[in-house]
VOVO-503847 format. One record per residue (C-alpha): residue number from 0; residue in one letter; chain; x, y, z. Coordinates in Angstrom, 1 decimal, decimal comma. Each point is the difference from the previous one (the first is absolute). Layout:
N
+-----+------+-----+--------+--------+--------+
| seq | type | mol |     px |     py |     pz |
+-----+------+-----+--------+--------+--------+
| NUM |    a |   A |      X |      Y |      Z |
...
+-----+------+-----+--------+--------+--------+
//
This chain:
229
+-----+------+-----+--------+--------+--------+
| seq | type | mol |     px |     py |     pz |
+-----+------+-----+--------+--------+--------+
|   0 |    x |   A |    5,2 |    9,9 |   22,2 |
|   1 |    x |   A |   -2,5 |   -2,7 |   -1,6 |
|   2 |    x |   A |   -1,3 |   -2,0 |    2,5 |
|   3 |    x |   A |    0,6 |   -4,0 |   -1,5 |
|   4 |    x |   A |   -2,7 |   -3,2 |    0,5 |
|   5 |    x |   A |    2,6 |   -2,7 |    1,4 |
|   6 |    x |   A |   -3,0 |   -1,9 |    0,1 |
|   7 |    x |   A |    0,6 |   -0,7 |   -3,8 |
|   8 |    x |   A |    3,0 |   -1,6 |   -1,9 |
|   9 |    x |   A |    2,3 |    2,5 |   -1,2 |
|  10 |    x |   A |    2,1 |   -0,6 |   -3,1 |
|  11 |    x |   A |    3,8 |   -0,2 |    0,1 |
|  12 |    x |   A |    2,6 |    1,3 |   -1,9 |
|  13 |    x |   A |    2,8 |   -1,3 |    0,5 |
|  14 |    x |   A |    3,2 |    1,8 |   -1,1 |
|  15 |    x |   A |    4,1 |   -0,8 |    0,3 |
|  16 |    x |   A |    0,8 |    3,5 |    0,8 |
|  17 |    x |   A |   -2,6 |    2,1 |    1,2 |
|  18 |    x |   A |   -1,3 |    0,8 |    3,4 |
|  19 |    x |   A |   -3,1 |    2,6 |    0,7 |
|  20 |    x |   A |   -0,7 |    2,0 |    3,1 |
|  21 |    x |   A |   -2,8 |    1,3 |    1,3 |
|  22 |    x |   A |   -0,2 |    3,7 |   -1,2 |
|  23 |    x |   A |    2,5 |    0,0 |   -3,0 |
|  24 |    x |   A |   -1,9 |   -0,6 |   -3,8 |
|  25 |    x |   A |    1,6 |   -2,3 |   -1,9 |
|  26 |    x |   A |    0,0 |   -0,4 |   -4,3 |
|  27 |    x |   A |   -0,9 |   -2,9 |   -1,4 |
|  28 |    x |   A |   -0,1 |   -1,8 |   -3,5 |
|  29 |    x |   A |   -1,8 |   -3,2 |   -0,2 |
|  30 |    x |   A |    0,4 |   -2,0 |   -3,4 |
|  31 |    x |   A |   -0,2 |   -3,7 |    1,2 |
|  32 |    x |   A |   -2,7 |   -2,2 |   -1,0 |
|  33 |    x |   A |   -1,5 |   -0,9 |    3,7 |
|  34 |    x |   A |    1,0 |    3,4 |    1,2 |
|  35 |    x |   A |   -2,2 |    1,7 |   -2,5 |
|  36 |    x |   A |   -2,6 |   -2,7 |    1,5 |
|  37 |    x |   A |    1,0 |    1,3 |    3,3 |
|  38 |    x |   A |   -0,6 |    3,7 |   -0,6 |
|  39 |    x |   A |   -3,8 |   -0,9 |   -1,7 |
|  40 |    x |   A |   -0,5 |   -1,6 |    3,0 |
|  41 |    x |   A |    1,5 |    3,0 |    2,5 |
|  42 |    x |   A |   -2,2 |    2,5 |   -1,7 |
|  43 |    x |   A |   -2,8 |   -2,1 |   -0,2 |
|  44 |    x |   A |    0,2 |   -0,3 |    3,8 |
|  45 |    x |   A |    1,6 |    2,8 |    3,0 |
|  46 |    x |   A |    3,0 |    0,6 |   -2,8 |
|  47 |    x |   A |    2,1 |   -1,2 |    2,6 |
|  48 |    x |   A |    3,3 |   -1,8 |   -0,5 |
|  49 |    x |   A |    2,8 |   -1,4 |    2,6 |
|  50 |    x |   A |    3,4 |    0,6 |   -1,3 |
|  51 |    x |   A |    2,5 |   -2,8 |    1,1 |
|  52 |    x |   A |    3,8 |   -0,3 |   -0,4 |
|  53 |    x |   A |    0,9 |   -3,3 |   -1,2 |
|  54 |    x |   A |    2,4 |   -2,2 |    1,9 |
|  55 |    x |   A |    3,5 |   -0,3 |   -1,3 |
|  56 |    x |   A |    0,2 |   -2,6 |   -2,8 |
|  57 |    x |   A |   -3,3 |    0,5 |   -1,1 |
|  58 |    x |   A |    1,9 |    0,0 |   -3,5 |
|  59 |    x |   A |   -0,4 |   -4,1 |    0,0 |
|  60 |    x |   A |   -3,8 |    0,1 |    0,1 |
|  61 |    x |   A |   -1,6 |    3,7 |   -1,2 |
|  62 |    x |   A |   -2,2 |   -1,0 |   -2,2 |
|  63 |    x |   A |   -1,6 |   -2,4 |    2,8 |
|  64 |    x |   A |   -0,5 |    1,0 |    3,4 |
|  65 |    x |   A |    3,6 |    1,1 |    1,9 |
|  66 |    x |   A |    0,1 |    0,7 |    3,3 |
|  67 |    x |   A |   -0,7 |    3,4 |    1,3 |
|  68 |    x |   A |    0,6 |    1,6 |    3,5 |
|  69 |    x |   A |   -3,1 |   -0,2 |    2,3 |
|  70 |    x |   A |   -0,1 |    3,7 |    0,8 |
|  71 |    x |   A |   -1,0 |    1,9 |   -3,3 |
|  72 |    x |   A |   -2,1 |    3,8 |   -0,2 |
|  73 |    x |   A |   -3,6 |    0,2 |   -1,5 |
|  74 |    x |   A |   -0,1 |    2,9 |   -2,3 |
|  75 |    x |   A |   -3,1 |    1,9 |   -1,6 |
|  76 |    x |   A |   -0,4 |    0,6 |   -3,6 |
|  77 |    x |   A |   -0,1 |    3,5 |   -0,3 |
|  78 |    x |   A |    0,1 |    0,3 |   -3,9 |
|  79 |    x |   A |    0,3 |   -2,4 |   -3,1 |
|  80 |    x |   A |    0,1 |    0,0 |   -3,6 |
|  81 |    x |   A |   -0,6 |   -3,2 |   -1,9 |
|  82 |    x |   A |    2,0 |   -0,3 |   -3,3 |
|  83 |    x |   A |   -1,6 |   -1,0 |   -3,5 |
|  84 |    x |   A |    1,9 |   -3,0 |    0,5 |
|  85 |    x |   A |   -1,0 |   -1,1 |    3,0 |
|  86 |    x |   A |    2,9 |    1,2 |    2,3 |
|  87 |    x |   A |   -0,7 |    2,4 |    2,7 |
|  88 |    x |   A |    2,0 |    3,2 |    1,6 |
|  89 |    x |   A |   -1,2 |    0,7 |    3,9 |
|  90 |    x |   A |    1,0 |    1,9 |    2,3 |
|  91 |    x |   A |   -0,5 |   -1,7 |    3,7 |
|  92 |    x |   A |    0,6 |    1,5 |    3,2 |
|  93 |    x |   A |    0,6 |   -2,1 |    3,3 |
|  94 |    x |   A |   -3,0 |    0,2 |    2,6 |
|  95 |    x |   A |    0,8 |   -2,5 |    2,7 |
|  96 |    x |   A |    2,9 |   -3,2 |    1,2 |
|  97 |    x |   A |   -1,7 |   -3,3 |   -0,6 |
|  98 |    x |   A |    1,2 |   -3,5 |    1,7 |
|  99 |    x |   A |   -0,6 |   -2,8 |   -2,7 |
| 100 |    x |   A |   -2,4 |   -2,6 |    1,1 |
| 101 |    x |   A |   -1,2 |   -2,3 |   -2,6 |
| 102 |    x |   A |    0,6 |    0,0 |   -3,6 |
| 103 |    x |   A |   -2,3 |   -1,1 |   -2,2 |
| 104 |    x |   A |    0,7 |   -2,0 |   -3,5 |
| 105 |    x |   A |   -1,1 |    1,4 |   -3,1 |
| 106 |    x |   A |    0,9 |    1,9 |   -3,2 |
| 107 |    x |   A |    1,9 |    2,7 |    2,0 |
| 108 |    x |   A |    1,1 |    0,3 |    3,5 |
| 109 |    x |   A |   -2,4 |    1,1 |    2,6 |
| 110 |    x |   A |   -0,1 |   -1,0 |    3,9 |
| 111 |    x |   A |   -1,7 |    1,0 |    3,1 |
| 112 |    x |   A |    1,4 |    2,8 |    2,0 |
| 113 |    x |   A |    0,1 |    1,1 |    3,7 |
| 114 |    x |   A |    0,3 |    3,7 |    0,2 |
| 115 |    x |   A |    3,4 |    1,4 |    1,7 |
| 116 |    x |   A |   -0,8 |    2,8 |    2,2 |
| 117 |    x |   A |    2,9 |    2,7 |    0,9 |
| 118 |    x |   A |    1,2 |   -0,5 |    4,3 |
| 119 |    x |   A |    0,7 |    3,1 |    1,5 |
| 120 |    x |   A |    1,5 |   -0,6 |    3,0 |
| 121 |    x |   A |   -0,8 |    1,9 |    3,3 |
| 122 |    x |   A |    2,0 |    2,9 |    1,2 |
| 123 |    x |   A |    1,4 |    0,2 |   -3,8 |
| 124 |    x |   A |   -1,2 |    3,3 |   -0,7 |
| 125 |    x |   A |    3,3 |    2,3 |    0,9 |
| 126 |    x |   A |    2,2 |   -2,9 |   -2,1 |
| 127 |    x |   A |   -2,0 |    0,4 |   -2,8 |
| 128 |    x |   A |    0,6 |    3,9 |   -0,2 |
| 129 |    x |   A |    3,3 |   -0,4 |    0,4 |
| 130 |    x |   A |    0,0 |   -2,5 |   -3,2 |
| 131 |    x |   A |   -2,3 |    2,7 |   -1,7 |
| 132 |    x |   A |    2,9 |    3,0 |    1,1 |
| 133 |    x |   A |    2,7 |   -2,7 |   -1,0 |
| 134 |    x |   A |   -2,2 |   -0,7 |   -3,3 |
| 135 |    x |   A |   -0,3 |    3,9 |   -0,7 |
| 136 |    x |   A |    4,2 |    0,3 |    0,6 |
| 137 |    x |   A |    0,8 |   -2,4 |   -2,7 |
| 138 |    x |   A |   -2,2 |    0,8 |   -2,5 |
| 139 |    x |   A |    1,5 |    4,0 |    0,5 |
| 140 |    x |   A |    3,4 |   -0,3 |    0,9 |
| 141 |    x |   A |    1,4 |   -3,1 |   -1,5 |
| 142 |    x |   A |    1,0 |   -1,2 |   -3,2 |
| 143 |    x |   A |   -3,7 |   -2,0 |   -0,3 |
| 144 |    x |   A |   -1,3 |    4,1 |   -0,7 |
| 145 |    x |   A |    1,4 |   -0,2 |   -3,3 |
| 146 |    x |   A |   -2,3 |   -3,2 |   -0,9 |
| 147 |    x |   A |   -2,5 |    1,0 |   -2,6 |
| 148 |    x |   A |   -3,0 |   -1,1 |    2,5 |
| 149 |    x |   A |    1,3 |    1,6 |    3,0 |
| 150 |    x |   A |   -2,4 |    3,6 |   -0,5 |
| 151 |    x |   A |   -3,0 |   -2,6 |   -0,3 |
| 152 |    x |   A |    1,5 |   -1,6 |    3,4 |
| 153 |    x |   A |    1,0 |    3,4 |    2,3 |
| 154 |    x |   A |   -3,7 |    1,0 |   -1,2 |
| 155 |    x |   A |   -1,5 |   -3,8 |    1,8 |
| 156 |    x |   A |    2,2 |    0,7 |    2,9 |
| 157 |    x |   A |   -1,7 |    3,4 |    1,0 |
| 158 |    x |   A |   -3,8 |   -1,4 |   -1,2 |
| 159 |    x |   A |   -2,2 |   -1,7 |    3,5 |
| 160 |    x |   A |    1,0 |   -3,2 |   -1,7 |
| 161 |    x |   A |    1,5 |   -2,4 |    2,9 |
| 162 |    x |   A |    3,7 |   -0,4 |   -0,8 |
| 163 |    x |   A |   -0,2 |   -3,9 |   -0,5 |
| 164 |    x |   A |   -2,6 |    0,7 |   -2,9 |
| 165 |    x |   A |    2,9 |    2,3 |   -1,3 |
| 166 |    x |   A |    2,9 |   -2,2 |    0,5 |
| 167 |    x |   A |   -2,1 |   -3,1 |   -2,1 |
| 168 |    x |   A |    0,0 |    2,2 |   -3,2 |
| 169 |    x |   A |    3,7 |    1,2 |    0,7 |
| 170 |    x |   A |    0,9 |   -3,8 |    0,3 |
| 171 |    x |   A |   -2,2 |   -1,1 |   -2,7 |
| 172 |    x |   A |    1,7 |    3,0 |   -2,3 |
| 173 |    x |   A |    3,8 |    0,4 |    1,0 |
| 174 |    x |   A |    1,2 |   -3,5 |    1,5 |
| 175 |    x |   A |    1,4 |   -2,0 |   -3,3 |
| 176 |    x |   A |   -0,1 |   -3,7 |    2,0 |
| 177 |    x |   A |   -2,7 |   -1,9 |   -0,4 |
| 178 |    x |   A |    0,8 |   -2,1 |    3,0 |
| 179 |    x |   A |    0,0 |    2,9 |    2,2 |
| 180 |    x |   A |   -3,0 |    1,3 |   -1,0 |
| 181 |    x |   A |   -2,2 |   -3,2 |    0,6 |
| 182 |    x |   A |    2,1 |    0,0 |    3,7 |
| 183 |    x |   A |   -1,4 |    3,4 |    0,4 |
| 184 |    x |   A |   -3,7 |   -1,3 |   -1,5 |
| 185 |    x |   A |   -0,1 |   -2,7 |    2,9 |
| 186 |    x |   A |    0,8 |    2,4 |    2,7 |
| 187 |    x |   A |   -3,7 |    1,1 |    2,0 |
| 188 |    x |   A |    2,1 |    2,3 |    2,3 |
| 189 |    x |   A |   -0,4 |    3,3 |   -1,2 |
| 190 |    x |   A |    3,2 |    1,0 |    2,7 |
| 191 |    x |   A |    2,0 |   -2,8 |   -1,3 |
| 192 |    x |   A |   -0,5 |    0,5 |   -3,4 |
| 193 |    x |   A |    0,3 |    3,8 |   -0,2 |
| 194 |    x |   A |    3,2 |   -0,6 |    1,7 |
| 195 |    x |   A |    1,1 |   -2,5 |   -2,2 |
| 196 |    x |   A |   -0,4 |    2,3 |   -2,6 |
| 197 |    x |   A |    1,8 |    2,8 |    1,5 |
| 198 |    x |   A |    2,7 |   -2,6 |    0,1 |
| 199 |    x |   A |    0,0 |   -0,7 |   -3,1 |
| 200 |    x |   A |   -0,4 |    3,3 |   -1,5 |
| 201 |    x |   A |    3,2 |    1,0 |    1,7 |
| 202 |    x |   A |    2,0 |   -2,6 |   -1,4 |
| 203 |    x |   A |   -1,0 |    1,4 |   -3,5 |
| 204 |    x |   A |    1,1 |    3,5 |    1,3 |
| 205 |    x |   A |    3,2 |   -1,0 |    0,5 |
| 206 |    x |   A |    0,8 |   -2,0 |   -2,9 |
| 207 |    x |   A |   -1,0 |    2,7 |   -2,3 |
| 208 |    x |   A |    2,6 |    2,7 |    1,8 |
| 209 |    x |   A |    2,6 |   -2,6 |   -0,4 |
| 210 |    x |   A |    2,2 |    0,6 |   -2,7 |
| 211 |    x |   A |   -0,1 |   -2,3 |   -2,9 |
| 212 |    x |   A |    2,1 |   -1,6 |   -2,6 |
| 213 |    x |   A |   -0,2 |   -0,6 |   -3,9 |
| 214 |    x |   A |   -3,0 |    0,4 |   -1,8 |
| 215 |    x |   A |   -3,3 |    1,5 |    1,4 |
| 216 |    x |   A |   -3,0 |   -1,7 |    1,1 |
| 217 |    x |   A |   -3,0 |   -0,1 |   -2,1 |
| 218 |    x |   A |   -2,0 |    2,1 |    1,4 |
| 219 |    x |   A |   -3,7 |   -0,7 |    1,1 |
| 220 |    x |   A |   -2,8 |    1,9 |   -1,7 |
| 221 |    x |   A |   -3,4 |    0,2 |    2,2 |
| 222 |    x |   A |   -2,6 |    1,2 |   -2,1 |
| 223 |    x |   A |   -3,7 |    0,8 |    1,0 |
| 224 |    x |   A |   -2,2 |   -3,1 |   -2,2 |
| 225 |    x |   A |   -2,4 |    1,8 |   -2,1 |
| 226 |    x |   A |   -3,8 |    0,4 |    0,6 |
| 227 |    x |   A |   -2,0 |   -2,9 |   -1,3 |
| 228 |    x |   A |   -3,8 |    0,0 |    0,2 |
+-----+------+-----+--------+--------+--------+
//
């Protein structure tokens, strides 16, 4: 992936209910006033931006500066289109776990970041196939095969890519709670986190063999964002 210069001030972009992983590309429209001034200023620089999930009640004060969790993931523009109005469609995909440092005042949000390297522990290496076998079982013989990304996900699991790469984009793709996701964002234990996943991931297993009652779920759509150059 992109290597990032924390030696520079990164811009923020703060949202209520988004979290990005490292790995997983992530869709974005940007038609505010100082985020427009934020993207100039991206692409005029590394085109790097630090996606941050807000803090609950950030409803009170959105329009200033609302709190954010300290943990957030630096992602690389990868493509962008910039609208005759201004507005701009990207597409940004997650390169590394950030710690926030500093923030610094101005017309958008941008701060000083401390890179967060992954922590693989010692003697993980058979625990971490077995989360990979585990990984592989749901994704083929649970109701989670069904999910319209699950083809793109059986086709990560038997790539060279480490499973806790993998298990960011599943989280970042099939896990609806934004809470849980930034949990899983501030974990640097690959075991623990894979884990945590597989946890997870069987909890949705189970609820979607159970039978259900009165009208049907809307259903979730994943669709592939378009090409933008």
């Amino acid at each position: 992936m992109a290597a990032v210069d924390f030696k520079q001030d990164i811009p923020l972009f703060p949202l209520p209910n988004c979290v990005l992983f490292p790995g997983a590309l992530l869709p974005l429209h940007i038609f505010e006033e100082r985020y427009r001034t934020m993207m100039a200023a991206a692409l005029a620089g590394q085109s790097v931006i630090a996606m941050a999930l807000l803090k609950a009640g950030w409803e009170k004060e959105y329009f200033g500066r609302p709190e954010i969790h300290p943990v957030v993931c630096v992602g690389k523009i990868v493509g962008h289109e910039r609208l005759p109005d201004g507005k701009y469609n990207l597409l940004l995909q997650g390169v590394s776990r950030a710690a926030l440092e500093n923030e610094k005042n101005g017309t958008f949000r941008a701060a000083t970041l401390t890179a967060l390297p992954d922590i693989v522990p010692p003697d993980s290496a058979d625990r971490l196939r077995d989360c990979r076998q585990k990984l592989a079982d749901l994704f083929a013989n649970s109701p989670l095969a069904q999910l319209p990304p699950a083809a793109s996900i059986r086709e990560m699991i038997g790539s060279c890519l480490p499973v806790w790469n993998i298990a960011d984009v599943v989280a970042f793709s099939l896990i609806p709670d934004c809470a849980t996701k930034q949990r899983l964002l501030e974990m640097r234990d690959v075991l623990l986190r894979t884990e945590e996943l597989l946890q997870i991931l069987n909890g949705l297993a189970q609820r979607k063999q159970e039978p259900r009652c009165g009208p049907r779920p809307a259903r979730t759509i994943f669709q592939t964002p378009p090409n933008m150059n």
